[in-house]
N, C-alpha and C positions, 0 to 999 in steps of 0.2 A: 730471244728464244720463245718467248709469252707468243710473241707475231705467227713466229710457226706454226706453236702447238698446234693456234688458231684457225691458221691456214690447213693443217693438215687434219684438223677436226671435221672442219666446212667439206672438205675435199672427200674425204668419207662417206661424212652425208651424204652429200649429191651425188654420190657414186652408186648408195645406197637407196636414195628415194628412185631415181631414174631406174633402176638394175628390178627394185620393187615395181615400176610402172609399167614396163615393157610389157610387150605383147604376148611373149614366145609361148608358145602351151609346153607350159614341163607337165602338166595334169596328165595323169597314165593311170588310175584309176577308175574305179575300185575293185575289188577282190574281187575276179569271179569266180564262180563257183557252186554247184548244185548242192543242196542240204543233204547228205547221206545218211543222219539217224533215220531207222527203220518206219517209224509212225511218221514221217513227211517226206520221205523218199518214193513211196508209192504215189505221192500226190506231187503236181505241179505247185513248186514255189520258187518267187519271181527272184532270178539272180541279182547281184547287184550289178548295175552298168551305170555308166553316162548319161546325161542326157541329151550331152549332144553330141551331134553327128560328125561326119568324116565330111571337106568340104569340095569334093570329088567324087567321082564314081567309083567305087573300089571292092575288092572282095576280101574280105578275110576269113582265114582258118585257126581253128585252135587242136590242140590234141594237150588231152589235159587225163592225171592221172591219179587219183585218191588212195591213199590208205586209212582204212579205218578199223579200231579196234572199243571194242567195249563190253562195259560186265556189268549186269545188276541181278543181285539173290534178293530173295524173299528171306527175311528172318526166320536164325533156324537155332535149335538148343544145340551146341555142340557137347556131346557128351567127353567126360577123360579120357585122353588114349586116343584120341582119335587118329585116325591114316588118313591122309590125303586120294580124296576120292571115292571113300567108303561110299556104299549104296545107303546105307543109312542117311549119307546126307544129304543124300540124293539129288539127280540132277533136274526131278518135276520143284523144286524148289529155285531153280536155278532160273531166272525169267529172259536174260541174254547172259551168251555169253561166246564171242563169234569175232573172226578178224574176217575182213572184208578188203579188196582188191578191185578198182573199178576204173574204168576206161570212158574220153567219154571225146567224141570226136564234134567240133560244133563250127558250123558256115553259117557270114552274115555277109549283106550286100548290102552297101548301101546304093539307090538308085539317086537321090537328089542329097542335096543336102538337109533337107528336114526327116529324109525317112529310110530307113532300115529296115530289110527284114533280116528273119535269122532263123537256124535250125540247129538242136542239139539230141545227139544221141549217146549212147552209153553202152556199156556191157559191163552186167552188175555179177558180183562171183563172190561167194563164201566159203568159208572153211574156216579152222581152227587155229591155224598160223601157228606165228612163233613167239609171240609178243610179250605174253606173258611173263617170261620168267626177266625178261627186259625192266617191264614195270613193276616185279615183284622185288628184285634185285635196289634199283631207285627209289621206291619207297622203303623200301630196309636200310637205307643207306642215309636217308635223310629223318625218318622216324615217322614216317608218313602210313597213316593206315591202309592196308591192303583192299575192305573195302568185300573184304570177304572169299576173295580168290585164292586164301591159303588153305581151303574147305574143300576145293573141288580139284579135278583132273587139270592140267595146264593145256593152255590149245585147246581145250574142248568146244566143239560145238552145240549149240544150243540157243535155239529162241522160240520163246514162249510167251506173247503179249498177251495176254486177258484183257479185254476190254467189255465195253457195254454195248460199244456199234455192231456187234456182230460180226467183224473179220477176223478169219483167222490166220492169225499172223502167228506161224509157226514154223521151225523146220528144226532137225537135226542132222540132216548129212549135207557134204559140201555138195555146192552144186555152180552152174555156170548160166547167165543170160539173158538174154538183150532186154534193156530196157525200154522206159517210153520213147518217146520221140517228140522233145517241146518245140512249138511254133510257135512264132514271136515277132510280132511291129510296131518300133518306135518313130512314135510322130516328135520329130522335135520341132514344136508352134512358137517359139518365144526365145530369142538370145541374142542376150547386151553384152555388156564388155563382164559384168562380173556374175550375172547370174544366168543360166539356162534354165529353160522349162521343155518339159515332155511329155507324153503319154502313152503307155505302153497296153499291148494289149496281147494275149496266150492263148494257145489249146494244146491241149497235151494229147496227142495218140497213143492209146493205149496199147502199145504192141508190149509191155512189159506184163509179167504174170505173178498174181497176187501167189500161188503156190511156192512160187521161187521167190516170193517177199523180189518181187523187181518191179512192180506195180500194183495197182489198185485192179486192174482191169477193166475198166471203166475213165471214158476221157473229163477233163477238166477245164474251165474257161479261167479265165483271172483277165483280171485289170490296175490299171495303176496311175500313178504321177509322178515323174523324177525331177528332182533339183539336183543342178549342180550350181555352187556358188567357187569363185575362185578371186576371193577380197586380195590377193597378190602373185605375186611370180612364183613363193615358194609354198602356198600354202593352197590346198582344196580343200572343199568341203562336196559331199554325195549325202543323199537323204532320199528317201524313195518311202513311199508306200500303198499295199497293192491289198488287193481281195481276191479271193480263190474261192472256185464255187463246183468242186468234184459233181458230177452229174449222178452218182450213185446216192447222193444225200438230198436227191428229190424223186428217186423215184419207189414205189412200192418193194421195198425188196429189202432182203433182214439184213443187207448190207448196208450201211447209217453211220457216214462219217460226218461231222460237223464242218460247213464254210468257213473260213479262215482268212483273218486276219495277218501282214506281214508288214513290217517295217524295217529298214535298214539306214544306219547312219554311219557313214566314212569320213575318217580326217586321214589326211594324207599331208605327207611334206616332203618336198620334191626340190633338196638342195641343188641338183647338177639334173639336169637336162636327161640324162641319159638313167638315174636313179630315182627312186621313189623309195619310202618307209611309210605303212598304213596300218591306221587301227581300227576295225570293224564292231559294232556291234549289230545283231541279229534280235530283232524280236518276232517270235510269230504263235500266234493262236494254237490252242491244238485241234488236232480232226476227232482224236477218239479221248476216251475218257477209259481209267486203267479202274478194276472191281476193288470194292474196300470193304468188301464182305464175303464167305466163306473162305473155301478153302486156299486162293490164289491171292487174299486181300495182302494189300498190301499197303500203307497208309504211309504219306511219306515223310520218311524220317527227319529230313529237316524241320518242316511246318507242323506234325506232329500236334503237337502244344497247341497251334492256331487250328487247325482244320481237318477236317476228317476226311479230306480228297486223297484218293488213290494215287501210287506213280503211274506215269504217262495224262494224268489229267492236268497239269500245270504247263504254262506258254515256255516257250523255249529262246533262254536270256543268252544264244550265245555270241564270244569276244573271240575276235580271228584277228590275229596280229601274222602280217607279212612283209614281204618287198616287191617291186618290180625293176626290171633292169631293162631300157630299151635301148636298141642301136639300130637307127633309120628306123626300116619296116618291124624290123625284127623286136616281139616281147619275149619276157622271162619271167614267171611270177611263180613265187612260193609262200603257202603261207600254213600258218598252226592253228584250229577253232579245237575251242574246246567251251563246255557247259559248265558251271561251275556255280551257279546261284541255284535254280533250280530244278538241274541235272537234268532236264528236259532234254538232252544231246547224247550224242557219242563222247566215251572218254579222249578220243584221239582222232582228230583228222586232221593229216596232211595234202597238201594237195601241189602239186610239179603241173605247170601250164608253158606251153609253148604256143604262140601266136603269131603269125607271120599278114600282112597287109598289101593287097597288090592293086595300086593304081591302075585303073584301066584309061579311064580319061582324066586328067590335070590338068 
C-alpha cells in the first residue's frame, strides 16, 4: 500500500509541475475599465491592459456599460425634529450627490504582433436614480453608517466640487453626453516565456464638455510602461504605470489641473481556461486640490488629526475585485471598484463588458 500511496503521490506531481509548465494562455486580464469619479473622468487615465499583444492580425470591440452612484456632504449641525430634505440642510452643503449611467463603445487593432492601436468612446448621463434607498436599506441592515444621506432628498441631484484649479465642476439637473474620445498605441518591445514588456502612449479628444462634467475640454497626452509576468499556467500578474499631462495645466488660463501620476497592479487566477477571478488595485495622483477654507472647506475626515488637506485633494487608493468568462473569441467581464482608504472615488462602480476578437489573418 506505502508503493502506491507513492506511486500516486509522484503521479500527482508530474501531472501537476507539467499542467503548471505549459504553454496555453489562460491570462484574460486585467480589468478594463475607464475611472468614472467626477475629478478624473474629465481627464485621460491609462486603463489597465496587457502588455502583450494578439499574435495575428485582428480587430476587437468591446461595448462596455457603468453604473455609478455616490454621495459626499460637507458637515452640517442637524438641528431636533429634523425632516428629510429640509432647506435648512440644504443642498449648497451637499458637495455630490448623483447616480450616473454611462456607455462606452471601444475598437483596437492589432496590425503586427508588437503593436496595437485603439479607440474609446463614451456617452456619459446623470441624474438622480434610484440607488439610494438600496444603500440606505444595507447599511440599516448591517449597522453601517449612512454617511449622511439620511439628511437630504433620496435620488437627488447635486454636484458641487470646489476646488483651487479653477474648474467648475458643477451641475444640478440630469443631463446626457458624449464624452471624450481616447487614442491609444501599445508598442509591445520585450516578451519571454514569463514576462512581457510594453509601452503605451494616449491623447485624449476633447469632444466631452466640462458643463456636462463629461470632460475637461481641453485634450490630454499620457505615457506609460506595462508588465505582464505570468510565473505559471494559473497565475498573472499586470502592473503598469503611466503619467498624464491635461494640456489645460500649461497653458495661461484660470483653468489649472495638476499632471498626474497612475499606477495599477492586477493578480489574476485563471483555474479553467475559459474563467478568470481578479483583484485590482488603482493608484492615481489627483488633478485638483478640494478648498479647506471658507465657506465650502471641507477638511477630511479621515486624516483630520494628520492634515489639514481638503476632500478631493488625496490620490485615489481604489480595489476593483472581478471576473472574466471567455469562450473562443468571445469575453464577459464584470467587475465592483470602490474607494475605501481615502475615499478619493465613487461609492459604487459596476461595470458589464462584452468583447468579441476577429482574426483577420492567422
Amino acid at each position: 500500500m506505502k508503493k502506491i500511496y507513492i506511486i500516486m503521490i509522484l503521479t500527482m506531481l508530474t501531472v501537476s509541475i507539467n499542467a503548471a509548465l505549459r504553454t496555453d494562455d489562460y491570462a484574460k486580464g486585467p480589468l478594463y475599465g475607464k475611472n468614472m469619479y467626477i475629478p478624473y473622468l474629465i481627464y485621460y487615465n491609462t486603463p489597465a491592459m496587457r502588455a502583450a499583444n494578439n499574435d495575428n492580425l485582428s480587430v476587437s470591440y468591446h461595448l462596455s456599460t457603468y453604473i455609478v452612484q455616490d454621495f459626499i456632504t460637507y458637515p452640517t449641525t442637524v438641528p431636533q425634529g429634523f425632516v428629510r430634505g429640509q432647506d435648512h440642510l440644504g443642498s449648497e452643503t451637499c458637495a455630490i450627490d448623483y447616480e450616473s449611467y454611462n456607455s462606452e463603445l471601444g475598437v483596437s487593432v492589432s496590425i503586427k504582433k508588437c503593436v496595437e492601436i485603439g479607440l474609446d468612446m463614451r456617452l456619459i448621463s446623470y441624474c438622480g436614480g434610484f440607488i439610494d434607498a438600496i444603500i440606505e436599506t444595507f447599511h440599516g441592515t448591517f449597522g453601517f453608517p449612512n454617511g449622511g444621506r439620511e439628511y437630504y432628498h433620496r435620488n437627488m441631484l447635486k454636484i458641487n466640487i470646489q476646488n483651487k484649479n479653477g474648474l467648475r465642476l458643477y451641475l444640478d439637473e440630469a443631463n446626457v453626453s458624449f464624452g471624450d474620445i481616447d487614442l491609444w498605441v501599445k508598442w509591445t518591445f520585450y516578451k519571454q516565456k514569463y514576462v512581457t514588456l510594453a509601452a503605451l502612449g494616449a491623447f485624449k479628444i476633447p469632444t466631452g464638455q466640462l458643463s456636462k462634467l463629461s470632460g475637461s475640454g481641453y485634450p490630454d497626452i499620457a505615457t506609460g510602461i506595462l508588465v505582464d509576468c505570468t510565473p505559471c499556467r494559473w497565475v498573472s500578474i499586470y502592473s503598469q504605470a503611466s503619467f498624464v499631462l491635461p494640456f489645460d495645466s500649461m497653458l495661461p488660463i484660470e483653468q489649472t489641473p495638476y499632471p498626474m501620476f497612475n499606477m495599477i497592479i492586477t493578480l489574476e487566477v485563471h483555474p479553467l481556461k475559459c474563467f478568470s477571478i481578479l483583484g485590482q488595485f488603482s493608484f492615481k495622483t489627483p488633478a485638483i486640490s478640494g478648498i479647506n477654507e471658507g465657506d465650502h472647506a471641507y477638511i477630511h475626515p479621515r486624516f483630520a488629526e494628520y492634515s489639514n488637506e481638503a476632500f478631493f485633494s488625496y490620490p485615489q487608493t481604489n480595489i476593483i475585485a472581478g471576473f472574466i468568462w471567455r469562450y473562443k473569441n468571445l469575453t464577459w467581464q464584470f467587475y465592483f471598484e470602490e474607494e475605501t482608504f481615502t475615499w478619493a472615488g465613487a461609492d459604487i462602480t459596476l461595470n458589464f463588458m462584452f468583447k468579441q476578437k476577429i482574426n483577420i489573418r492567422g
